[in-house]
N, C-alpha and C positions, 0 to 999 in steps of 0.2 A: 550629535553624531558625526558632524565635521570637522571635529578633533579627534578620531580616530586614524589610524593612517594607513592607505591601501594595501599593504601586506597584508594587515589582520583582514581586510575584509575577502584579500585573495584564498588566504591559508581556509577561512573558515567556506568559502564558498567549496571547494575542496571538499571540506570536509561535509557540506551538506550537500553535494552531489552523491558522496558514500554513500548517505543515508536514505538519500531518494531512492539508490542501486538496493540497498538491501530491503529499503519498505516494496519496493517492488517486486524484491523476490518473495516474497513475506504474503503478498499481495495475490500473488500469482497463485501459491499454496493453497491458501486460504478460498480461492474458488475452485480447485481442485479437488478440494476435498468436501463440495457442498453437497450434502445428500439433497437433490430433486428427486427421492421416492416418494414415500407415504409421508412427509414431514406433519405430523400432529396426528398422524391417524391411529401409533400403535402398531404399525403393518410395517416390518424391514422391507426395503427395498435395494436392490442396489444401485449408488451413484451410479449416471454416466460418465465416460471417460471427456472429459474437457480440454479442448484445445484452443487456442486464438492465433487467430490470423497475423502471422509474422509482420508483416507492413502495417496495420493496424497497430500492432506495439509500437513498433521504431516510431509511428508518427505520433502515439500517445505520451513515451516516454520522453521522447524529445520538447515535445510543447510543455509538458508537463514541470521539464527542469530548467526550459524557459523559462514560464512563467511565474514559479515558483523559486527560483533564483532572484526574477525580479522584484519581487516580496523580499524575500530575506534580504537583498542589499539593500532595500529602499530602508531598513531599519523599522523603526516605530512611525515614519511619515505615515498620517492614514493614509488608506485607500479608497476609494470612492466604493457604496457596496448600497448604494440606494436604487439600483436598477432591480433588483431582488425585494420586491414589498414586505417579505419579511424583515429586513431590513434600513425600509423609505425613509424611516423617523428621525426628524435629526440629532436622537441622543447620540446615532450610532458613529454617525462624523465628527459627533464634539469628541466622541472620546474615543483617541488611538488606539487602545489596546481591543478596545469593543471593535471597533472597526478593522483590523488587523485578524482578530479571531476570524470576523465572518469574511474577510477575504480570504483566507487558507480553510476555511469550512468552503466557501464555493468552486473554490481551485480543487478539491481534495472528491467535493460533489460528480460536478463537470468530468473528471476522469476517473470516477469508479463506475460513471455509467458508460464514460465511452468503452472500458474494459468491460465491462458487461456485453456492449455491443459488439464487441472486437471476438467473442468465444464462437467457434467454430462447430456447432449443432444444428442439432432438427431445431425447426423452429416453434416447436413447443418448448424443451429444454431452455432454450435461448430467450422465449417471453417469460418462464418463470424466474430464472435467473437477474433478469433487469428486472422484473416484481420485485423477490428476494431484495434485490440491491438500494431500489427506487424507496424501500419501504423504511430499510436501514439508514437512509442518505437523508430521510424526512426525519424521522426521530432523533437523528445527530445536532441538527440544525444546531448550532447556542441559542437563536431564538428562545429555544423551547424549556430554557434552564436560567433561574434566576441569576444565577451567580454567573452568568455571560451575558445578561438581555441587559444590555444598557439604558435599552425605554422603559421594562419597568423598574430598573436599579432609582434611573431618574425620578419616574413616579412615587415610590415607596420613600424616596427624600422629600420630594413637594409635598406630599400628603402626610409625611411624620406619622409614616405606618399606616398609616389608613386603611391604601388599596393592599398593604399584605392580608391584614385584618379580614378585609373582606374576599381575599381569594381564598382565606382557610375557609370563610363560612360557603362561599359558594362550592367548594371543592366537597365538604362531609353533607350539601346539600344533593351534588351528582351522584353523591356514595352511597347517600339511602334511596337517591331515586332509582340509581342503578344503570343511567347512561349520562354523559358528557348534555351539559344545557347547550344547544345551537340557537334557542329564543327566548325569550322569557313565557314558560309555558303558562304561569300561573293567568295571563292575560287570555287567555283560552279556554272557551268550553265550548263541546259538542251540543249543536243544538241552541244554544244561543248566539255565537258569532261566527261558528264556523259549521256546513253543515244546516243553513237555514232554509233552501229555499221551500217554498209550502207543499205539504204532502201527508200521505198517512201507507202505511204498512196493511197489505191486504191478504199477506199469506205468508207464513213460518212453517219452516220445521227445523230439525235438528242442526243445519247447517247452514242454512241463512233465512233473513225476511226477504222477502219482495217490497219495495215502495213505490207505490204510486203519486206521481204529484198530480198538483190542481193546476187545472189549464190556463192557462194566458191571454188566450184568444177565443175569440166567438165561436170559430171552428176548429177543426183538429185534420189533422189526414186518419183517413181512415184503416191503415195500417200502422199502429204501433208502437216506437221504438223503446227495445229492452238493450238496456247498456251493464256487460257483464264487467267488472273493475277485478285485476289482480288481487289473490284471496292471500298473497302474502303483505300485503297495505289493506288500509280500510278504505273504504266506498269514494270518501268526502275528498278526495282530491282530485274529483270531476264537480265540487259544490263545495269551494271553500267559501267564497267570499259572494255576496251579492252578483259583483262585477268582473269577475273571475270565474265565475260558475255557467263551466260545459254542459250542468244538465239544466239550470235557468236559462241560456241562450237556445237550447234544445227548445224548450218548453214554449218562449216566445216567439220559438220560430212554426208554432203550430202543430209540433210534435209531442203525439200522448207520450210520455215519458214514464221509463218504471227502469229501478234499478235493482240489479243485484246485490243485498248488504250483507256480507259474509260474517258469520260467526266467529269470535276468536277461538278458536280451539283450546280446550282445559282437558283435563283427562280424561274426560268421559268421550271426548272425539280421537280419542289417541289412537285407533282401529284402523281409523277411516282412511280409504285408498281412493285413487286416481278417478277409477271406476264409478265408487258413493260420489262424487263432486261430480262427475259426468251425466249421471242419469239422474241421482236425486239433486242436482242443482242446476246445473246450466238447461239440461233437458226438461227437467222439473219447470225453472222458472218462462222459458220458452210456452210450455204447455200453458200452464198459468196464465201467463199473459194475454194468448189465443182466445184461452175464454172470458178472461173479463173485454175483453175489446170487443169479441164479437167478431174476431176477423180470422179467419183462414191461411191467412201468412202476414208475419210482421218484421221487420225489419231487427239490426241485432247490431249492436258497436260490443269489440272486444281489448282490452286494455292490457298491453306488457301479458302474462301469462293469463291474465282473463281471455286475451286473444286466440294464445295457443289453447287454453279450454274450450272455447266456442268456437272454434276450427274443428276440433276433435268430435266435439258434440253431435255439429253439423254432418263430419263424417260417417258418425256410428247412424243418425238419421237417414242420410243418404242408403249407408249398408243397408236398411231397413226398408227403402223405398219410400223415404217419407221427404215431404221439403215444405216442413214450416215457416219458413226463413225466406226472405223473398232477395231480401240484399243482408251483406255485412260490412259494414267497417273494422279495420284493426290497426291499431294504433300502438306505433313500437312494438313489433308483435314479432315472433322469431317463431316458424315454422320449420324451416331448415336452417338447423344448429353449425353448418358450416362455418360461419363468420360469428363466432361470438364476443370477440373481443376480450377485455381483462379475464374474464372470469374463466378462461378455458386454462389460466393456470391454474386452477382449483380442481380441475376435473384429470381424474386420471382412471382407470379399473380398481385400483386399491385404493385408492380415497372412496369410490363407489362401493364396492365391497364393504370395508368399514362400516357406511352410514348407513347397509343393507343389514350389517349384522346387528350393531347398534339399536337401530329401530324398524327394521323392515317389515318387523311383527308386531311390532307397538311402540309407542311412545309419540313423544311430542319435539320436535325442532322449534326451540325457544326462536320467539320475536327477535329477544336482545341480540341473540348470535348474529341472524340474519341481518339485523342493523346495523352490526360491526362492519359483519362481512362490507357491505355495501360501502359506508363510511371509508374504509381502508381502501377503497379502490382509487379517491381521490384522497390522500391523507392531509396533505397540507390545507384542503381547503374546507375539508369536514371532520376533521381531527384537533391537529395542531393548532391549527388557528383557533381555534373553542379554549385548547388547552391553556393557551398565552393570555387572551384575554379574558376567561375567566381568573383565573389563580395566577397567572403572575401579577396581571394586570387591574385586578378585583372588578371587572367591569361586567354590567348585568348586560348578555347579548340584546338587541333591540329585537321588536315584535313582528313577526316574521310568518304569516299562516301556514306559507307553505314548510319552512322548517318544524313547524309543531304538527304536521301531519307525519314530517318524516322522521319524528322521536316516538310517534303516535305507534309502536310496533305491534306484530300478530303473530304467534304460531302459527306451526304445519303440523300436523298427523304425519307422522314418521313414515306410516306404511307410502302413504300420496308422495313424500319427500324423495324416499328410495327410488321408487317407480317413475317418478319426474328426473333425474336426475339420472339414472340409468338408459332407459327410452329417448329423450330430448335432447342434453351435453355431453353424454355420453357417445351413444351409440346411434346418433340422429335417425330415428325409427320410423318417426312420423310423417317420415316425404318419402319412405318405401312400400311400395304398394301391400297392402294384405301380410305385412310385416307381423305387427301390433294387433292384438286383440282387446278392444275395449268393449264393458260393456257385452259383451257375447260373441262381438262383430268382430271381423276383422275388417280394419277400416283402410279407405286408401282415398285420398283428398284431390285427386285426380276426378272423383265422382261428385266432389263439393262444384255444382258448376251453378254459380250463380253470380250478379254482377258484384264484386268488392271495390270499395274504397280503400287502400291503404296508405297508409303516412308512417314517415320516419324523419327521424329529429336529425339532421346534421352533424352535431358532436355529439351524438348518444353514445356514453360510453358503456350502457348495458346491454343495450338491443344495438350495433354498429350499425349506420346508415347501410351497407351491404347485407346486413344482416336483414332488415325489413324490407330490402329491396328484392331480397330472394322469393319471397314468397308471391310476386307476380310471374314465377318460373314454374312455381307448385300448383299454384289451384286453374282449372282452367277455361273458368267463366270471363266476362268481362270484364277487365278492371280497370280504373283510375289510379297510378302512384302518385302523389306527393311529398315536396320533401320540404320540411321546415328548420330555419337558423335554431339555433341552440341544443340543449340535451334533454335528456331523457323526460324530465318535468319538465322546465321551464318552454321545450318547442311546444309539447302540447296543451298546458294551459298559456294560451298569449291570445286572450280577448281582442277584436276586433276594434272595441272602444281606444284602446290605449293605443293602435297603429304601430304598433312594436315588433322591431324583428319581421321578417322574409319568408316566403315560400316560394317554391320553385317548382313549375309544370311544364311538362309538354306539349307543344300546343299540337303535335301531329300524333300523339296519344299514342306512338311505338314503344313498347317494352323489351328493348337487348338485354342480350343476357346478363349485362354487370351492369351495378348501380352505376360504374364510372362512368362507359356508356351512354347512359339515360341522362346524368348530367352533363354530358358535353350536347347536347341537343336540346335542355333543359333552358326556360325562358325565366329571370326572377321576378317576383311578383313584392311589391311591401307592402310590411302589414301580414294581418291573420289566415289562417290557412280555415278558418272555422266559417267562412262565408261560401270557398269554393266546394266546401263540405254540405255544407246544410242544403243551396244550393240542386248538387248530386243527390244527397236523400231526398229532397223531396220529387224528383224525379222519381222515386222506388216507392213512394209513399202513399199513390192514388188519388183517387178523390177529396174533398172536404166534405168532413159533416161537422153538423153540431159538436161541441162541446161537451163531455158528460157531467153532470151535475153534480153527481154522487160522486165517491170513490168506490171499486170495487162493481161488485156484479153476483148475485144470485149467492152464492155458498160462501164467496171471498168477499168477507165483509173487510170494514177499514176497524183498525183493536186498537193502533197507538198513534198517535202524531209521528211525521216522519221527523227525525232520523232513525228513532226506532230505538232501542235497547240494545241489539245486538252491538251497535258501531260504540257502544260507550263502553263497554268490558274492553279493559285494558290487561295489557299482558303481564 
């Protein structure tokens, strides 16, 4: 390239400034004319009108023809592009043109998101927008395309076809199963590895079993705990693993343990609203539990939307004059939809609308969708990276319990879907008093006054740390916040044994009003947040008695070994 002579590289610089000037007009257009209406519902909407912040440009265009200037004259010299893990690998440095790609792929990244940031809107429009863009800038990667991926170009020569061989067969094996492998699922069954600890099913109906396990200890307290889990996952991601398992550490901590195990929904549950899950399940299993225990009030943990259930529940109880429930836990649990984080680019009146007409009368919200959904919110790291190393890279993902819960998908009943999604991200219903009528009641959570535990994950990007932090604003008993390192899974299963990852407490136990607040007073604690928990429950939990021998009690006999039947119907 150093027999070329500075003219030409004058002339041509020139003329790739032109081009930068026109891809930017090009650029500009092309978010001008983004419909953020109804996009996939069916439903016209009209754009809003878009504008970006003049200084914002000049500083984006300018670095932009910087730094993109300094590519085009460096010629073919690679460029370093290993600080980007997609790609760490060294095929991407042996080879200049690979490496060169993904330098002008991250140049090109880096400033279609600052021009997304740069657009002058509400900041709804302005988080869908950088979604929209964030979503586009992942799917471009070359990573993600054989004929740019220089690590597997490399591979598919050491192996003399091997690993393509085997990305076709893994690829027609995610096509009949119908989602992307994130583990090797075949290393998995309910019930034997995953989903073990000991128990038996002491009451069913239509929409879930109750299970009961077998006690640990000599004694028990003699209040209860029933743990309701999110009815859009299955049960067993409070009981993956021996040593990982929230309701085995329950259990050994002298707690009678019984859990909610939701039914997957098929068409004969397609009816079913808001309401049927309120009174025939969480109040249903509540009741249940009361009687087999022999006790008067029991204790109650609520999980991501099992939470906002058992919130609701307790509410409509409350309306009622009743208070079975003596404490609760809620864990990532979103009462007040204020702070929802990603997924409030999904929520609009005509996307709601839509899923109202759609199925507000019936049908079913498939598993797979919801798993997308979810998937797509981090793409690069529950997407893409699946996409590369299976089929480019013909590699079988390693074994993984908590990912084979999270391929492990469930239906909704359409009617409960509409109704959730209208009331909660919508129209956040459920922190206005006598708003909402569930159940008969019109409920108001202000009258939920009893002590809560709650926790929220640090980087949860479902339930936003502010998000769980809200709900010490809404209920107005006593409560406990904690907040734990990591997301949405990973803060709340992190076993005590392993010493992994942080929680953070107050030690002068004040609740202001913003999570930020709370954490600048906040003291870090390492290690598991499941001690300072257990802990607090059994303060809530009474006495010790004996152990019960049996399972079950008078009319609620035990019919199956847990895990039950119900958690093995797959979607």
């Amino acid at each position: 390239m150093s027999q070329i002579s500075p003219d030409y590289w004058n002339q041509a610089a020139k003329e790739f400034q032109q081009a930068v000037s026109q891809g930017w007009t090009k650029a500009l257009e092309s978010f001008k004319t983004v419909d953020m209406g109804a996009a996939g519902t069916g439903i016209s909407a009209k754009a809003p009108e878009i504008h970006f912040a003049p200084e914002k440009l000049q500083e984006l265009q300018r670095a932009y023809s910087k730094d993109a200037l300094g590519l085009f004259t460096e010629g073919f010299k690679s460029p370093n592009v290993s600080a980007d893990r997609r790609f760490a690998a060294p095929a991407w440095n042996e080879n200049p043109m690979a490496a060169y790609g993904a330098a002008v792929y991250m140049l090109n990244a880096r400033t279609l998101m600052g021009l997304a940031d740069a657009v002058e809107a509400d900041a709804k429009t302005r988080n869908r927008i950088r979604f929209a863009v964030e979503q586009w800038v992942a799917a471009a990667a070359p990573s993600n395309y054989l004929a740019f991926n220089a690590e597997a170009q490399k591979k598919a020569i050491e192996t003399k076809g091997e690993s393509i061989a085997r990305g076709v067969k893994n690829l027609v094996h995610d096509i009949q199963q119908g989602h992307v492998s994130m583990t090797d699922e075949s290393l998995f069954e309910v019930g034997k590895n995953v989903a073990t600890t000991e128990g038996a099913v002491v009451f069913e109906n239509e929409l879930f079993q109750l299970i009961e396990y077998k006690a640990l200890t000599a004694k028990v307290f003699e209040k209860p705990l029933l743990l309701v889990p999110p009815c859009i996952n299955k049960f067993y991601i409070l009981d993956l693993q021996p040593e990982n398992s929230l309701i085995r550490y329950a259990v050994a901590q002298g707690q009678r343990t019984f859990v909610v195990s939701w039914r997957n929904p098929d068409e004969s549950l397609a009816h079913k609203t808001w309401d049927d899950y309120i009174e025939d399940a969480v109040i249903k299993a509540i009741t249940v539990t009361q009687e087999i225990a022999g006790s008067e009030q029991i204790n109650a943990l609520g999980f991501c939307v099992g939470g906002t259930m058992l919130s609701t529940a307790l509410a409509v109880l409350a309306a009622r004059g009743e208070k079975p429930v003596a404490s609760a836990t809620l864990l990532t649990t979103l009462l007040d939809f204020t702070d929802t984080g990603v997924l409030d680019v999904f929520i609009g009146e005509s996307f709601v609308k839509f899923r109202e007409a759609e199925m507000g009368k019936g049908g079913l919200m498939k598993g797979g969708d919801l798993a997308s959904t979810f998937s797509f919110l981090r793409p690069n790291d529950l997407v893409w990276n699946y996409v590369v190393g299976n089929y480019l890279k013909g590699e079988t993902p390693p074994p993984f319990d908590l990912l084979y819960w999270n391929s492990d998908s469930t239906n909704l009943p359409g009617p409960y879907y509409a109704w959730y999604l209208r009331n909660t991200y919508l129209e956040n219903n459920l922190i206005k008093p006598n708003k909402v009528t569930v159940c008969g009641e019109k409920i108001d959570m202000k009258k939920v006054d009893i002590p809560f535990y709650i926790y929220g994950s640090r980087e949860d990007h479902i339930v936003p740390i502010g998000g769980s932090y809200a709900s010490t604003q809404v209920l107005p008993g006593k409560k406990r916040f904690v907040m734990g390192a990591s997301g949405h899974i990973a803060g709340v299963i992190n076993p005590p044994a392993k010493n992994k990852r942080s929680h953070w407490i107050r030690a002068d136990g004040k609740l202001p009003k913003t999570a930020e607040a709370w954490i600048e007073g906040a003291e870090e604690h390492v290690g598991s947040w499941w001690t300072d928990w257990s802990d607090w429950l059994k303060g809530q939990a009474g006495k010790q008695i004996a152990a019960p021998k049996s399972y079950g009690k008078g009319k609620y006999k035990a019919t199956m070994p847990a895990p039950g039947s119900y958690v093995k119907a797959r979607a």
